[in-house]
mmCIF file as gemmi writes it, N, C-alpha and C atoms, coordinates in Angstrom:
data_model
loop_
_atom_site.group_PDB
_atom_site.id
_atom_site.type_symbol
_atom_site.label_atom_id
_atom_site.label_alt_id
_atom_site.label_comp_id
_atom_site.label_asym_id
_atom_site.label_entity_id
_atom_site.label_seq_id
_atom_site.pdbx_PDB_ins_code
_atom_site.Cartn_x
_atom_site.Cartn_y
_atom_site.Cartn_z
_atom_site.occupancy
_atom_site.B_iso_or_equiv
_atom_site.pdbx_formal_charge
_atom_site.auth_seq_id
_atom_site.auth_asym_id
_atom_site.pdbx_PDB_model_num
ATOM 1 N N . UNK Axp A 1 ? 68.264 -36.36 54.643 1 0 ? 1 A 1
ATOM 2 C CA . UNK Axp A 1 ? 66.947 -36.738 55.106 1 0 ? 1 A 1
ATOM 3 C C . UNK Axp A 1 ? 65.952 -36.625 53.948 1 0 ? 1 A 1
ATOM 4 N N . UNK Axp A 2 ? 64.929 -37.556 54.074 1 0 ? 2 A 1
ATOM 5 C CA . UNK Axp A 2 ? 63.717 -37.786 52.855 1 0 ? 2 A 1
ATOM 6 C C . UNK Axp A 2 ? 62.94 -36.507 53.047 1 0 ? 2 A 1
ATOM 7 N N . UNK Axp A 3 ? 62.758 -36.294 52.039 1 0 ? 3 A 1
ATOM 8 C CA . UNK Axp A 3 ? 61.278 -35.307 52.012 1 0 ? 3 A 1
ATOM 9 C C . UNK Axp A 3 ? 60.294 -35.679 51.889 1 0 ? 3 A 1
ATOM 10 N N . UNK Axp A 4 ? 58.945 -35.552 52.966 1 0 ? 4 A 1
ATOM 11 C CA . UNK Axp A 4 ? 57.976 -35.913 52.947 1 0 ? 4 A 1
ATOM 12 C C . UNK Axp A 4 ? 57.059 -34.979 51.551 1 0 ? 4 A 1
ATOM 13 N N . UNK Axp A 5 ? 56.342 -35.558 51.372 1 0 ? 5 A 1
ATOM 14 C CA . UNK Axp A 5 ? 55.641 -34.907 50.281 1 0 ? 5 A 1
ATOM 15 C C . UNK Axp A 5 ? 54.684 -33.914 50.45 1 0 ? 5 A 1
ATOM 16 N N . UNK Axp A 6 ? 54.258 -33.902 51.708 1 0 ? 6 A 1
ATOM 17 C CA . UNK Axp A 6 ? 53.305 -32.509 51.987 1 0 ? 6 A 1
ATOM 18 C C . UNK Axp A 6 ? 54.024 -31.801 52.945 1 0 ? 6 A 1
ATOM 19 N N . UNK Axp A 7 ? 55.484 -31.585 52.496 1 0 ? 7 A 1
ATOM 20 C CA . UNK Axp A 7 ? 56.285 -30.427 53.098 1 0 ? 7 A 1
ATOM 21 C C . UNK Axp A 7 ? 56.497 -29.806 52.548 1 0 ? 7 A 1
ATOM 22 N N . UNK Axp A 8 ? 56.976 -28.367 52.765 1 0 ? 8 A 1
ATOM 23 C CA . UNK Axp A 8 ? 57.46 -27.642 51.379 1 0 ? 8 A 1
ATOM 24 C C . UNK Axp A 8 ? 58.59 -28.008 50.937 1 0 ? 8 A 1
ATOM 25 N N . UNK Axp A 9 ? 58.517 -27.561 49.593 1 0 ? 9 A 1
ATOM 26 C CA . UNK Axp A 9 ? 59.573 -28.038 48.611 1 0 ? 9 A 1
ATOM 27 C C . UNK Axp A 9 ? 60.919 -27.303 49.116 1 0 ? 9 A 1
ATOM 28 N N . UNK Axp A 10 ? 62.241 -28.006 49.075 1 0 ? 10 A 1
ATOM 29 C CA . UNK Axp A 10 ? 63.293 -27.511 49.414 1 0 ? 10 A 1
ATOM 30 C C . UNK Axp A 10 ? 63.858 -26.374 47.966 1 0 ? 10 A 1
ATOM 31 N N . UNK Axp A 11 ? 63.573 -26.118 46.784 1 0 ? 11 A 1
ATOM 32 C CA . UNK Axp A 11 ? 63.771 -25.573 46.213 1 0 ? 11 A 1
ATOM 33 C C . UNK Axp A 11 ? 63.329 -23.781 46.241 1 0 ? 11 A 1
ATOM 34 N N . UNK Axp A 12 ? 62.207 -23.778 47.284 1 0 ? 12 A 1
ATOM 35 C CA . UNK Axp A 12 ? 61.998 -22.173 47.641 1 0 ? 12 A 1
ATOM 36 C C . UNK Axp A 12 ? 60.741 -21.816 46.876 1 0 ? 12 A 1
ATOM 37 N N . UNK Axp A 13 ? 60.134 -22.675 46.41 1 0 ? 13 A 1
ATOM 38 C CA . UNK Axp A 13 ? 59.214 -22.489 45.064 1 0 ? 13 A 1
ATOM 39 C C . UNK Axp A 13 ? 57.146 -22.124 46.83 1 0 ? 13 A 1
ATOM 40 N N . UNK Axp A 14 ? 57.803 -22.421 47.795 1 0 ? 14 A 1
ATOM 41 C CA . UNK Axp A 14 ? 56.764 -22.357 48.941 1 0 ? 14 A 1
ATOM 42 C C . UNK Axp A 14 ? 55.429 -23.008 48.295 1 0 ? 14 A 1
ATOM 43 N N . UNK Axp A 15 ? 55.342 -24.383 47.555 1 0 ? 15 A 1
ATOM 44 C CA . UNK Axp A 15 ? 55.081 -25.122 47.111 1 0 ? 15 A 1
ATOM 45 C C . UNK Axp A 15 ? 55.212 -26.342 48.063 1 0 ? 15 A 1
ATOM 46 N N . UNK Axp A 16 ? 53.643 -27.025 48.159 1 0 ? 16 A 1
ATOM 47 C CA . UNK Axp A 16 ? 54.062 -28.654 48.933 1 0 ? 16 A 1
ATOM 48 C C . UNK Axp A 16 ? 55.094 -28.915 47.129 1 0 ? 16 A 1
ATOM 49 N N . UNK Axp A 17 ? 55.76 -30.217 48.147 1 0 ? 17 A 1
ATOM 50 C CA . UNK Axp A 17 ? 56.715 -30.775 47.043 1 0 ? 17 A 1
ATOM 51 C C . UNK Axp A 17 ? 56.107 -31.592 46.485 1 0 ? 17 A 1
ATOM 52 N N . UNK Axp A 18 ? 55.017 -32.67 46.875 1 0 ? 18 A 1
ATOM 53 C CA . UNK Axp A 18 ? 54.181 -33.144 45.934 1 0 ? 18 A 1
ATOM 54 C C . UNK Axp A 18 ? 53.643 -32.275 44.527 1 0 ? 18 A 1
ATOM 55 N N . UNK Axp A 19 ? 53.33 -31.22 44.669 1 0 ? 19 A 1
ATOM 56 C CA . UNK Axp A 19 ? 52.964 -30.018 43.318 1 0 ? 19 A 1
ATOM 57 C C . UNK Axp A 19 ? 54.222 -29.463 42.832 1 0 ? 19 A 1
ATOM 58 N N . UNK Axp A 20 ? 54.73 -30.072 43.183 1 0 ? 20 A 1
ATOM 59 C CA . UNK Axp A 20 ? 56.002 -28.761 42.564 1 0 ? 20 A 1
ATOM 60 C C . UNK Axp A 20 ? 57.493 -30.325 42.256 1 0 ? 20 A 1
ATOM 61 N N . UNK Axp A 21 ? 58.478 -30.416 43.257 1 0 ? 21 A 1
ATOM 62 C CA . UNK Axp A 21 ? 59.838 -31.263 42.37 1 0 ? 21 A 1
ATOM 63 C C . UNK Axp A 21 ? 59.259 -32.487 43.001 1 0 ? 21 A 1
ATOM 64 N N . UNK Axp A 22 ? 58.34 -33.002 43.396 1 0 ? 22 A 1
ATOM 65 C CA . UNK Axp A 22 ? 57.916 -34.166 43.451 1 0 ? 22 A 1
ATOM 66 C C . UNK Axp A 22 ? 57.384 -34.917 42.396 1 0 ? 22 A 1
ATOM 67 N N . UNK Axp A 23 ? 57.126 -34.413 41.419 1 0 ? 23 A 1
ATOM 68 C CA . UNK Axp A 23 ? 56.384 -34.83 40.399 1 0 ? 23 A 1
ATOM 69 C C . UNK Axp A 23 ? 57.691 -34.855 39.114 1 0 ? 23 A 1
ATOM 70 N N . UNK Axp A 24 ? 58.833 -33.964 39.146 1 0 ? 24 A 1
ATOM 71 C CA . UNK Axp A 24 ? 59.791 -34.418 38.153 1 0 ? 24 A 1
ATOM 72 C C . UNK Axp A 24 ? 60.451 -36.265 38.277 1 0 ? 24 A 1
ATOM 73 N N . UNK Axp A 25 ? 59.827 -36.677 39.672 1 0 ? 25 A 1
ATOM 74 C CA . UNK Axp A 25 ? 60.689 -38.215 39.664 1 0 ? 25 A 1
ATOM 75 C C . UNK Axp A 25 ? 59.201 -39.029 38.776 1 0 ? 25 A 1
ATOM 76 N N . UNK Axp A 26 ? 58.192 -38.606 38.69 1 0 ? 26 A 1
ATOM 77 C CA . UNK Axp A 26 ? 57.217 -39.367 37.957 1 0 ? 26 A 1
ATOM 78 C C . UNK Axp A 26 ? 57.414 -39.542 36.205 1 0 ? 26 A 1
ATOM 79 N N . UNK Axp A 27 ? 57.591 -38.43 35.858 1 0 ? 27 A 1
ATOM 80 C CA . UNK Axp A 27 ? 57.606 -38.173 34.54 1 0 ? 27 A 1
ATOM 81 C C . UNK Axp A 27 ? 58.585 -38.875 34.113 1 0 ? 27 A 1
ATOM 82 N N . UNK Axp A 28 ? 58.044 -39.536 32.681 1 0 ? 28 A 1
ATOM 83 C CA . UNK Axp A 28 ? 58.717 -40.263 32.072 1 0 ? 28 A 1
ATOM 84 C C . UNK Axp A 28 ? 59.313 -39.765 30.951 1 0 ? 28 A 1
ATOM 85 N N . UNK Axp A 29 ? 60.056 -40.471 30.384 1 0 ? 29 A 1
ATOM 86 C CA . UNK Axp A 29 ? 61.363 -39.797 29.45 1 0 ? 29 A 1
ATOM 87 C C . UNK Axp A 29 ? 60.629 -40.791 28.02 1 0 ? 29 A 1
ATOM 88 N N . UNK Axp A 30 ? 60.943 -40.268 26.943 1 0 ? 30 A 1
ATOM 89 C CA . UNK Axp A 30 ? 60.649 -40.387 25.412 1 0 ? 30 A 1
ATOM 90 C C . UNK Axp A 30 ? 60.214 -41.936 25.544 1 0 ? 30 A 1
ATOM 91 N N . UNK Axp A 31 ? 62.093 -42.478 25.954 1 0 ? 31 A 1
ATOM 92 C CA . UNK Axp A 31 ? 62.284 -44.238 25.582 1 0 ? 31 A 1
ATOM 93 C C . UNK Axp A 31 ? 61.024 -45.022 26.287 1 0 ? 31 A 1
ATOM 94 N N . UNK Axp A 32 ? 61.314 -44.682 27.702 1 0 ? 32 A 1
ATOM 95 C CA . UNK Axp A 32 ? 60.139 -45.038 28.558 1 0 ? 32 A 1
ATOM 96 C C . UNK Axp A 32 ? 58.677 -44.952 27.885 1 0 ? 32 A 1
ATOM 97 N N . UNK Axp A 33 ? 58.068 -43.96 27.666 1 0 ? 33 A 1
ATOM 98 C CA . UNK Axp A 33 ? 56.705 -43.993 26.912 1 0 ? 33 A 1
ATOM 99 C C . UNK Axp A 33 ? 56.489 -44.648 26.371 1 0 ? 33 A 1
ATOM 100 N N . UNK Axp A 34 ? 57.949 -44.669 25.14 1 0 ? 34 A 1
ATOM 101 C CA . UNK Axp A 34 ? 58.026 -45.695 23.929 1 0 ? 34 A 1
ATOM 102 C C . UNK Axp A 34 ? 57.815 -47.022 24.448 1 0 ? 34 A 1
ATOM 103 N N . UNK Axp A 35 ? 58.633 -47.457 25.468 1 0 ? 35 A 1
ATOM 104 C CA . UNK Axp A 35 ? 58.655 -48.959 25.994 1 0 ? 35 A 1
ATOM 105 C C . UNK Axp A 35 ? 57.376 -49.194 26.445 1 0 ? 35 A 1
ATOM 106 N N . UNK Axp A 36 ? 56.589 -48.364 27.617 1 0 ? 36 A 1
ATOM 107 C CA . UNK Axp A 36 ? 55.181 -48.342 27.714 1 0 ? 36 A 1
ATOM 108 C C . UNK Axp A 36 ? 54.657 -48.974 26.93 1 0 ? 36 A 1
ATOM 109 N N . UNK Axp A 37 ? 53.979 -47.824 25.796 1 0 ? 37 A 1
ATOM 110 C CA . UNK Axp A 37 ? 53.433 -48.54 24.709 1 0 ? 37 A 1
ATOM 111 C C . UNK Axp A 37 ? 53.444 -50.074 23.839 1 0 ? 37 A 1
ATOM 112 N N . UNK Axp A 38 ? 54.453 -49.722 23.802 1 0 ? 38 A 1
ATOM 113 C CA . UNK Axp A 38 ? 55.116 -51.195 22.714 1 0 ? 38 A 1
ATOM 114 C C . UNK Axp A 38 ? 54.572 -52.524 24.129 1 0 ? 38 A 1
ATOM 115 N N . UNK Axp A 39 ? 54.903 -52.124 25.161 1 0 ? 39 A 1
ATOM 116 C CA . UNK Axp A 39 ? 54.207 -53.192 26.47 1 0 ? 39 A 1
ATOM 117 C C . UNK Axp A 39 ? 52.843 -52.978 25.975 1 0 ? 39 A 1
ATOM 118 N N . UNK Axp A 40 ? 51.998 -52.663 26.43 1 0 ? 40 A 1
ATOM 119 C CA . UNK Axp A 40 ? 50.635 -52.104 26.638 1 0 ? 40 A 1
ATOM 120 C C . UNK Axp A 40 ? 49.755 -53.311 24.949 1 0 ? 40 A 1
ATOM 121 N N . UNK Axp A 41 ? 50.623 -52.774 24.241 1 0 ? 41 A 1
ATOM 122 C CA . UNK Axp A 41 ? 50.151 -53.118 22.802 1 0 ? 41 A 1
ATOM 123 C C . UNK Axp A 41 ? 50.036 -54.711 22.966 1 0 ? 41 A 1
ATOM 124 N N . UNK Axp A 42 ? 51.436 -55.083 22.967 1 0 ? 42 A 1
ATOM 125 C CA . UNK Axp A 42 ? 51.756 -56.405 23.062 1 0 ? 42 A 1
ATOM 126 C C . UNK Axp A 42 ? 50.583 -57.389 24.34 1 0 ? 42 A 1
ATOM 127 N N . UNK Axp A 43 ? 50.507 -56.669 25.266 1 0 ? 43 A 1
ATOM 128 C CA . UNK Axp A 43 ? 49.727 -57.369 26.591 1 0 ? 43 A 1
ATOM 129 C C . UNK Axp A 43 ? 48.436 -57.212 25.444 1 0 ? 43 A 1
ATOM 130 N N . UNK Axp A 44 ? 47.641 -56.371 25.43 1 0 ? 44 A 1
ATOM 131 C CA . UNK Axp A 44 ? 46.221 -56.365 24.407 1 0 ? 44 A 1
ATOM 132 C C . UNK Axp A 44 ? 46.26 -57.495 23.058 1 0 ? 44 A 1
ATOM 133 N N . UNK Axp A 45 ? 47.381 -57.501 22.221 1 0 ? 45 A 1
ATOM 134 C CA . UNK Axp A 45 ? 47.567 -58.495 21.591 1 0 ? 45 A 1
ATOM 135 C C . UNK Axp A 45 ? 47.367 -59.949 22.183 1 0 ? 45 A 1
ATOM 136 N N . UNK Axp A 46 ? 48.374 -60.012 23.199 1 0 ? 46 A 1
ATOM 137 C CA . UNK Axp A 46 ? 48.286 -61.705 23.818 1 0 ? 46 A 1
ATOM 138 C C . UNK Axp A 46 ? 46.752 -62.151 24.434 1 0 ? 46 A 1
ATOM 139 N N . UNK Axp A 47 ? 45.908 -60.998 25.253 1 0 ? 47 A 1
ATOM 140 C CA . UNK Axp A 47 ? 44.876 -60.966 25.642 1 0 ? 47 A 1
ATOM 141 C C . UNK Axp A 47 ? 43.65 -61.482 24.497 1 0 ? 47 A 1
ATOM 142 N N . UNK Axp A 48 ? 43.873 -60.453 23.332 1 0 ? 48 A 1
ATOM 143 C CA . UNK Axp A 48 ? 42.779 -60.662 21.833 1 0 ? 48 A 1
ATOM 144 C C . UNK Axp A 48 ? 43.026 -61.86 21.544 1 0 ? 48 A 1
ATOM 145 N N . UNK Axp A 49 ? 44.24 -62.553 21.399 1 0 ? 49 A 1
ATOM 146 C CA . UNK Axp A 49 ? 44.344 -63.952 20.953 1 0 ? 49 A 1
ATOM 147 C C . UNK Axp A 49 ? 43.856 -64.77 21.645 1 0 ? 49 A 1
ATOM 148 N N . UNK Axp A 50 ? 44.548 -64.672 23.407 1 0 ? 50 A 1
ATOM 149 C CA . UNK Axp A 50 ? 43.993 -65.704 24.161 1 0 ? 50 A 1
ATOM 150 C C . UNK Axp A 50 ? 42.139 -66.232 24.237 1 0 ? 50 A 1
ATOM 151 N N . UNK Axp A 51 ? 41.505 -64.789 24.252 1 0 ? 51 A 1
ATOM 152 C CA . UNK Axp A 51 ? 40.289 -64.768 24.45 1 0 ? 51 A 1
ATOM 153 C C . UNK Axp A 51 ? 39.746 -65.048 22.788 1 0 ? 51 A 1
ATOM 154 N N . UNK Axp A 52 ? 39.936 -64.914 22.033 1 0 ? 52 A 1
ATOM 155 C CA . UNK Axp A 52 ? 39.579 -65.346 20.541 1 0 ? 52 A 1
ATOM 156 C C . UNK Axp A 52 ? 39.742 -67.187 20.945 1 0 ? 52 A 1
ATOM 157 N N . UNK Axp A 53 ? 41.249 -67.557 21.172 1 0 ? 53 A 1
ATOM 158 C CA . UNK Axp A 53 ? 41.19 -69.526 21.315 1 0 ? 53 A 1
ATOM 159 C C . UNK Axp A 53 ? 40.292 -70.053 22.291 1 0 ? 53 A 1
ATOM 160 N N . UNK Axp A 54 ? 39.578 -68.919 23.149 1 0 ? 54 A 1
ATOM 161 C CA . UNK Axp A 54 ? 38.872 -69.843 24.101 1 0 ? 54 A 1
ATOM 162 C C . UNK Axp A 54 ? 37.36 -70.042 23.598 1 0 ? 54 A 1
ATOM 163 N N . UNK Axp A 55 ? 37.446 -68.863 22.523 1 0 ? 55 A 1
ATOM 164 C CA . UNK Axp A 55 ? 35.476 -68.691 22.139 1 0 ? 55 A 1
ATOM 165 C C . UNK Axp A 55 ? 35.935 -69.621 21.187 1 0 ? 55 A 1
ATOM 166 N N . UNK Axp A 56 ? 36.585 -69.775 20.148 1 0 ? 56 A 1
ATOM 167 C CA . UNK Axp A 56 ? 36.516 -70.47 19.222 1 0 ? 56 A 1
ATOM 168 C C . UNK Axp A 56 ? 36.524 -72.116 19.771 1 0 ? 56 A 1
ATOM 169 N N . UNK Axp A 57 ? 36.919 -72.279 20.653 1 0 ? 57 A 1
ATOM 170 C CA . UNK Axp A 57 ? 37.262 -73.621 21.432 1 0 ? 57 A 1
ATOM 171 C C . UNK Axp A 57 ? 35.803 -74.105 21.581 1 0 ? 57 A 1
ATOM 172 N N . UNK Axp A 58 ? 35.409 -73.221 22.129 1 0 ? 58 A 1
ATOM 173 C CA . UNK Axp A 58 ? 33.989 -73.424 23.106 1 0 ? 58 A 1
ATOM 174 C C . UNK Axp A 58 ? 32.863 -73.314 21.543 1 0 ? 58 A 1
ATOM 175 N N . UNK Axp A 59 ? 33.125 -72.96 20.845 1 0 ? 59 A 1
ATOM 176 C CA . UNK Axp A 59 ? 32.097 -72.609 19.644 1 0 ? 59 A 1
ATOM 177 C C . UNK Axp A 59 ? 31.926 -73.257 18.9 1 0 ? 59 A 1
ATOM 178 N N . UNK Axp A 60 ? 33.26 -74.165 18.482 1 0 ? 60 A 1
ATOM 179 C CA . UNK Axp A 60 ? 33.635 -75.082 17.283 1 0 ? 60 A 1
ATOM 180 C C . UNK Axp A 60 ? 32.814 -76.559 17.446 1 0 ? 60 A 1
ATOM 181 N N . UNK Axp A 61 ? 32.045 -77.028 15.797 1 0 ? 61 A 1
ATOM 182 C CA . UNK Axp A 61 ? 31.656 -78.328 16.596 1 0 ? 61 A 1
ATOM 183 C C . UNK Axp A 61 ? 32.508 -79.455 16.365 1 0 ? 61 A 1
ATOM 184 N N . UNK Axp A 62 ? 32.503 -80.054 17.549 1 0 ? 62 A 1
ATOM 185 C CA . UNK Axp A 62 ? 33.578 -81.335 17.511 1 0 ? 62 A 1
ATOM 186 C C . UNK Axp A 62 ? 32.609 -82.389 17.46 1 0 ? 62 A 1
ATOM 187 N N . UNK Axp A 63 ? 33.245 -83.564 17.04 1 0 ? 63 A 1
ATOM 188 C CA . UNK Axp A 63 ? 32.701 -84.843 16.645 1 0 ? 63 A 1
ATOM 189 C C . UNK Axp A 63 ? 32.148 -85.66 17.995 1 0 ? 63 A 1
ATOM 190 N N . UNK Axp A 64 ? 31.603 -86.459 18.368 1 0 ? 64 A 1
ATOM 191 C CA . UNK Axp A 64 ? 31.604 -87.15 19.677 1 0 ? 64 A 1
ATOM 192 C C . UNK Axp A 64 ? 32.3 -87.917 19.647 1 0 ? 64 A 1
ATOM 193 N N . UNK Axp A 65 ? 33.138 -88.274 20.867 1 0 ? 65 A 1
ATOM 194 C CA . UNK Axp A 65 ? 33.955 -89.57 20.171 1 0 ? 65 A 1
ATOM 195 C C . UNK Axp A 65 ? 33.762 -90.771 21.061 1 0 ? 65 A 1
ATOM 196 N N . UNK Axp A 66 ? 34.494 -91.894 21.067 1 0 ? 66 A 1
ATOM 197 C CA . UNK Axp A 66 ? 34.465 -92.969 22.163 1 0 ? 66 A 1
ATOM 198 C C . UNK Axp A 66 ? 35.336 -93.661 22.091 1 0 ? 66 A 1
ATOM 199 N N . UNK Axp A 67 ? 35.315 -94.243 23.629 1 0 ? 67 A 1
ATOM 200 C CA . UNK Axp A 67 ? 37.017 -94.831 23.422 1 0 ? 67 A 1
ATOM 201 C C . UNK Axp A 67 ? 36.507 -96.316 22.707 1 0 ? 67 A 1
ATOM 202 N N . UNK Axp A 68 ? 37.705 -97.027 22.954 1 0 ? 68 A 1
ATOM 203 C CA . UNK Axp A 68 ? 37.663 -98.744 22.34 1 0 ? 68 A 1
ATOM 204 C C . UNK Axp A 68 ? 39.457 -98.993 23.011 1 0 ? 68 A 1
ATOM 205 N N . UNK Axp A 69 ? 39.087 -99.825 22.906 1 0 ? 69 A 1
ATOM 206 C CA . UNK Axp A 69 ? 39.978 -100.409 22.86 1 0 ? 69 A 1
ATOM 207 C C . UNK Axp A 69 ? 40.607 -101.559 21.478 1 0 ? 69 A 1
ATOM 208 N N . UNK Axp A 70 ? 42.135 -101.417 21.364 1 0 ? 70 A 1
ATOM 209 C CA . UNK Axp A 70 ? 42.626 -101.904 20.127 1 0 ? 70 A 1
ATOM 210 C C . UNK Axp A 70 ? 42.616 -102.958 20.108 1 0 ? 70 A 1
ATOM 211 N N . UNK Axp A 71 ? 42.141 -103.666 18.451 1 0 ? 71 A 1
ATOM 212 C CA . UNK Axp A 71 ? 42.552 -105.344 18.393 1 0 ? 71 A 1
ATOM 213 C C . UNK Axp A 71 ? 43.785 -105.916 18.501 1 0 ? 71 A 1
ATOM 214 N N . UNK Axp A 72 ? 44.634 -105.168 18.462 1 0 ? 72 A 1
ATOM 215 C CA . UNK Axp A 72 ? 46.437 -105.262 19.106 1 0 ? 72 A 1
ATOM 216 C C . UNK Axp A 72 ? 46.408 -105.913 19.855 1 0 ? 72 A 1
ATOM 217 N N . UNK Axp A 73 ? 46.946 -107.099 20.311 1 0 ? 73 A 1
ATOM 218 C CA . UNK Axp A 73 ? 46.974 -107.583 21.676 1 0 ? 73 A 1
ATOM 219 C C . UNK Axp A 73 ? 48.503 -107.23 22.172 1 0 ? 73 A 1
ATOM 220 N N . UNK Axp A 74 ? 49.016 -106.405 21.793 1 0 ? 74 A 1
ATOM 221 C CA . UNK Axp A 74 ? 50.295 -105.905 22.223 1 0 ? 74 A 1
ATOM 222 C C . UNK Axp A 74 ? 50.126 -104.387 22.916 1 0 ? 74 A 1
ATOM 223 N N . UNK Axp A 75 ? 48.908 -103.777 22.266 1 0 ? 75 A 1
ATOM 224 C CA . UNK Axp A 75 ? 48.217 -102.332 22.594 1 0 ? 75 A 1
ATOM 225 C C . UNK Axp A 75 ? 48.353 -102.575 24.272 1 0 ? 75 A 1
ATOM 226 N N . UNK Axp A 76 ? 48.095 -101.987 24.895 1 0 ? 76 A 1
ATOM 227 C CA . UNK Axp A 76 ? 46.985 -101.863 26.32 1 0 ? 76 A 1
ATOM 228 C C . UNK Axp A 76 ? 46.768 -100.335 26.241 1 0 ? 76 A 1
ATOM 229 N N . UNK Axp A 77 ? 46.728 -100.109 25.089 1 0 ? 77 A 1
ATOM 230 C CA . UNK Axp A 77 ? 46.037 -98.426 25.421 1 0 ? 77 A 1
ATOM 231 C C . UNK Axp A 77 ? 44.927 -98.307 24.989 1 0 ? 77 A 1
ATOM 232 N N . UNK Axp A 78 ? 43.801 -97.175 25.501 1 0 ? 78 A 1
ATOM 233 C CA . UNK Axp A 78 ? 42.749 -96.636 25.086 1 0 ? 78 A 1
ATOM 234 C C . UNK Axp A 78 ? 42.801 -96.106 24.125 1 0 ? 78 A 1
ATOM 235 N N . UNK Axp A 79 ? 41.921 -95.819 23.016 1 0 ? 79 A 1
ATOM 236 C CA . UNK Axp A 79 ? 42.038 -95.246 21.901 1 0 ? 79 A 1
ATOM 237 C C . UNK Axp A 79 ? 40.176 -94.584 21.516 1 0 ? 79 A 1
ATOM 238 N N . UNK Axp A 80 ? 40.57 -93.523 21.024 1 0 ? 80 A 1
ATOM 239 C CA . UNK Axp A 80 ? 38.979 -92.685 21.008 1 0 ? 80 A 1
ATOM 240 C C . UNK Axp A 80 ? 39.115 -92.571 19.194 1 0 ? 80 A 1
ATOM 241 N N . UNK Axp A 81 ? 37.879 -92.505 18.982 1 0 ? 81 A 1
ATOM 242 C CA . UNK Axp A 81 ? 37.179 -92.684 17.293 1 0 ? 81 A 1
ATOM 243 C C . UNK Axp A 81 ? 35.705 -91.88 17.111 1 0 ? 81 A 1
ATOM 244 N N . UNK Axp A 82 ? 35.754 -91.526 16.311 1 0 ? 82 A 1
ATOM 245 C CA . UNK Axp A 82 ? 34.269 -90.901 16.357 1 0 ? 82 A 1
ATOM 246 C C . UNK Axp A 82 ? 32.912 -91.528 16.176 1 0 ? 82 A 1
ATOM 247 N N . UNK Axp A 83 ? 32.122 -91.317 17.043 1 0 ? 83 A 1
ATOM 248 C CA . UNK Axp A 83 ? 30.78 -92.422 17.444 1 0 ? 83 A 1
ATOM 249 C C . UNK Axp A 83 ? 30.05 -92.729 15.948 1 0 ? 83 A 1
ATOM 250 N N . UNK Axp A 84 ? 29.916 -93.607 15.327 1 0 ? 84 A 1
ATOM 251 C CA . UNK Axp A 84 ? 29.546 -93.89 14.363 1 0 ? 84 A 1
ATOM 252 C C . UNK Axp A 84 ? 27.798 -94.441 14.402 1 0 ? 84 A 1
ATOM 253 N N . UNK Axp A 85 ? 27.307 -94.163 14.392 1 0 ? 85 A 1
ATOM 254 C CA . UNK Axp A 85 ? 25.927 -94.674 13.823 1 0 ? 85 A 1
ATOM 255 C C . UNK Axp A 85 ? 25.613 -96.016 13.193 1 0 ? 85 A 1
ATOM 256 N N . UNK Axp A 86 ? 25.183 -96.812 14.452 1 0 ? 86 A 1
ATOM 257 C CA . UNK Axp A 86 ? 24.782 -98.182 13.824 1 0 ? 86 A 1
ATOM 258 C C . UNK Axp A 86 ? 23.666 -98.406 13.854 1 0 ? 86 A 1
ATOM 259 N N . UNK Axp A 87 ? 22.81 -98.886 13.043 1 0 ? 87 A 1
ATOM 260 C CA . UNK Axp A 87 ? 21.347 -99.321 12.775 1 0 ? 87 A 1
ATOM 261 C C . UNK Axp A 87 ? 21.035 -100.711 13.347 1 0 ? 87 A 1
């Protein structure tokens, strides 16, 4: 049968088992920490990058452009160029 956690501990310690051998299934072992981390790092990495390509996206100036269409008469595609300035 499970042990509820605000029972006493079956070890005799007259301890709820939450304070006392409830807490040895939490604790993590060396590798684990290690793996933690090395996660933790990596997620903050992908995050700094992602959020760096979106300001720079949004920040950068781009050209205006416009479509046309090609003198190809074989084309039927749209094609964009940058708005040029005619007098």
């Amino acid at each position: 049968m499970k042990t509820n956690r605000n029972e006493p501990c079956p070890c005799g310690s007259e301890q709820k088992y939450k304070n006392c051998c409830g807490k040895k299934g939490l604790q993590l072992s060396k590798e684990q920490k290690y793996i933690k981390w090395i996660i933790s790092i990596c997620i903050l990495i992908f995050l700094f990058v992602t959020t760096f390509g979106i300001i720079d996206s949004f920040s950068s100036d781009k050209p205006d452009m416009e479509a046309y269409k090609c003198d190809n008469p074989n084309c039927n595609r749209i094609h964009y160029r940058p708005v040029s300035e005619q007098n």
